[in-house]
C-alpha positions in Angstrom: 45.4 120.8 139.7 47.0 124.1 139.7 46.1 126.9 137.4 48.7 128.4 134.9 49.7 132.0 135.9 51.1 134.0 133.4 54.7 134.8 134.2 55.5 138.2 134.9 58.4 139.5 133.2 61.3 140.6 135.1 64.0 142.9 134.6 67.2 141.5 133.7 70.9 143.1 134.0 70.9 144.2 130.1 67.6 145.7 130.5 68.7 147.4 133.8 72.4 148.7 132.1 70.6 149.7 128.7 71.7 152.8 129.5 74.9 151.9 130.3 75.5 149.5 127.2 74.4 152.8 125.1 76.4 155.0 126.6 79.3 152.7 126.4 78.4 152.1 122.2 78.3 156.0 121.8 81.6 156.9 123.6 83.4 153.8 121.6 82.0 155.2 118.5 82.8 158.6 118.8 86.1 157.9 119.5 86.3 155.5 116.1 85.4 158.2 114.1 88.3 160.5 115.7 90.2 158.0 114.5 88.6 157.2 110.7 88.3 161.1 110.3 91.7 162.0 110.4 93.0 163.2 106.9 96.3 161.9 106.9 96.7 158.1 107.6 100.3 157.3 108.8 102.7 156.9 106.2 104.5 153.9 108.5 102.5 150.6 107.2 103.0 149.3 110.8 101.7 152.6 112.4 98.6 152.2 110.5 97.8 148.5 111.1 98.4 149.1 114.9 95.4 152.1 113.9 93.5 149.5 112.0 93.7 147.2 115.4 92.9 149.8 117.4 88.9 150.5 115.6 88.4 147.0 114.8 88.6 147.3 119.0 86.5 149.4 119.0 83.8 148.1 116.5 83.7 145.3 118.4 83.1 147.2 121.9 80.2 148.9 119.9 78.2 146.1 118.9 78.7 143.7 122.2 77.6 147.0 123.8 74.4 147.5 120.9 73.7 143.5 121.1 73.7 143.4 124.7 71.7 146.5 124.8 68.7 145.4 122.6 65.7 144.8 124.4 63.9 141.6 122.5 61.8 140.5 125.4 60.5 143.8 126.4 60.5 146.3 123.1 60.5 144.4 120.4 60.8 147.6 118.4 64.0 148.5 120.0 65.1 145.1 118.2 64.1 146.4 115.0 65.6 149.9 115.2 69.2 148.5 116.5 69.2 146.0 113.1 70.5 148.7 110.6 73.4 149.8 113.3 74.5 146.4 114.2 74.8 145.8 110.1 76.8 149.0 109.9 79.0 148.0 112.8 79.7 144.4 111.0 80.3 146.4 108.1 82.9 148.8 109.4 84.5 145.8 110.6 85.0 143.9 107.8 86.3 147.1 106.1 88.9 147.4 108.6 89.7 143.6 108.8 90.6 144.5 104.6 92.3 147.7 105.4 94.7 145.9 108.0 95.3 143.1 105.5 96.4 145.5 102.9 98.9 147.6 104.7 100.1 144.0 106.6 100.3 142.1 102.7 102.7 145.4 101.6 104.8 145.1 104.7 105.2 142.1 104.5 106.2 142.0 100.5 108.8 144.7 101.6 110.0 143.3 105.0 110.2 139.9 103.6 112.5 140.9 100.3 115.1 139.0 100.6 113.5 135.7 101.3 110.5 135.9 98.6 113.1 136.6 96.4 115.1 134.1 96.7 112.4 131.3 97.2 109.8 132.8 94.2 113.0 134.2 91.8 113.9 137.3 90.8 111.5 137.8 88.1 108.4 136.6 90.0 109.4 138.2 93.1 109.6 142.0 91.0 106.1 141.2 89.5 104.7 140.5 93.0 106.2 144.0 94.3 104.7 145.8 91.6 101.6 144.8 93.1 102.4 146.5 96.1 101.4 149.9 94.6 97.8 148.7 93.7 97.6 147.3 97.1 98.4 150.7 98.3 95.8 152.5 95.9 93.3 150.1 96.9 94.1 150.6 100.7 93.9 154.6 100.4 90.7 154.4 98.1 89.2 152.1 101.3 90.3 154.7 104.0 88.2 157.6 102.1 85.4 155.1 101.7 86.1 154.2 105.7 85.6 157.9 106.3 82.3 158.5 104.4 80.9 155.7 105.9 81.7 156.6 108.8 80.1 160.0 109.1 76.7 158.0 107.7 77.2 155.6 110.6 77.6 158.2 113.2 74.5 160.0 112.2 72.7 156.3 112.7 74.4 155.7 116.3 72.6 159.3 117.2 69.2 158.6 115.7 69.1 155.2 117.7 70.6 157.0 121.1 67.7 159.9 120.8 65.0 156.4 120.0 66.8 154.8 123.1 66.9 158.1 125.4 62.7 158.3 125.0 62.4 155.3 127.3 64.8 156.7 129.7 63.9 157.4 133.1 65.6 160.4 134.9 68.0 158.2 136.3 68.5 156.4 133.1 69.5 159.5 131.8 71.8 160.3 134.9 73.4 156.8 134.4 73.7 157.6 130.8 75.5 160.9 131.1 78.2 159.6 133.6 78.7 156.4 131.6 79.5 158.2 128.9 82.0 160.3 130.4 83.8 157.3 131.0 84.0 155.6 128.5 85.4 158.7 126.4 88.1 159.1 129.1 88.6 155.0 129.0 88.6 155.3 124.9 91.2 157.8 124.7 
């Protein structure tokens, strides 16, 4: 009969690129918020939803790189501290998901003229274009929310990197500081 030895816990490649993961969250959402924070949205609906496509990118590089980063199995309190970012981070991307929907719905109303028209009528089709400026309210009212949120989330992606940077060894930290230098160049 053989005697039941407690398992030692070994490293796996997430625990071992935790560093790397975070690195690769920061530089992805520093370079979102370059993008949310500028004050001037293109005016070109297309411009815009090629914007739109290129954060919700970018969101979704943040959180693989947060989910893949949380350590469950050895820091259980990591877990915990990475739940109010990845919420934010499924947050910015359903904003986005709306605000791409919005400027696509207008361009499409416009683009599409001829042919809504003539299969809705005259009438209905003039009604459904007057809708077009609320849809643009709406979509410019959602940017400046985009924005402020934005600046909260950043300040939450920095109070988890300095929780994740304590458990850093000196070549954690090394590992860190060049990923992150490439991922800004490969964001940009």
């Amino acid at each position: 009969m053989t005697q039941n030895t407690p398992r030692v816990h070994a490293q796996t490649l997430a625990e071992l690129n935790h560093c790397v993961w975070t690195a690769r969250r920061d530089a992805a959402c520093q370079r979102l918020s370059d993008i949310i924070e500028r004050e001037n949205w293109p005016e070109d609906r297309d411009r815009r939803a090629q914007l739109y496509d290129s954060c919700l990118m970018l969101v979704a590089e943040a959180l693989e790189a947060t989910t893949k980063s949380t350590l469950v199995l050895s820091n259980p309190k990591q877990a915990l501290a990475d739940k109010p970012l990845i919420h934010f981070l499924k947050m910015l991307d359903q904003l986005l998901k709306m605000l791409k929907l919005l400027a696509e719905h207008v361009g499409s109303v416009m683009n599409e003229a001829g042919l809504l028209s003539e299969m809705l009528g005259v009438e209905t089709y003039t009604i459904l274009q007057t809708t077009c400026d609320d849809f643009e309210q709406h979509e410019q009212m959602a940017q400046q929310v985009l924005q402020s949120t934005m600046k909260i989330g950043l300040e939450m992606v920095q109070r988890n990197t300095d929780i994740r940077r304590q458990s850093f060894s000196v070549e954690d930290t090394r590992r860190y500081d060049k990923a992150l230098e490439e991922y800004k160049r490969h964001y940009q």
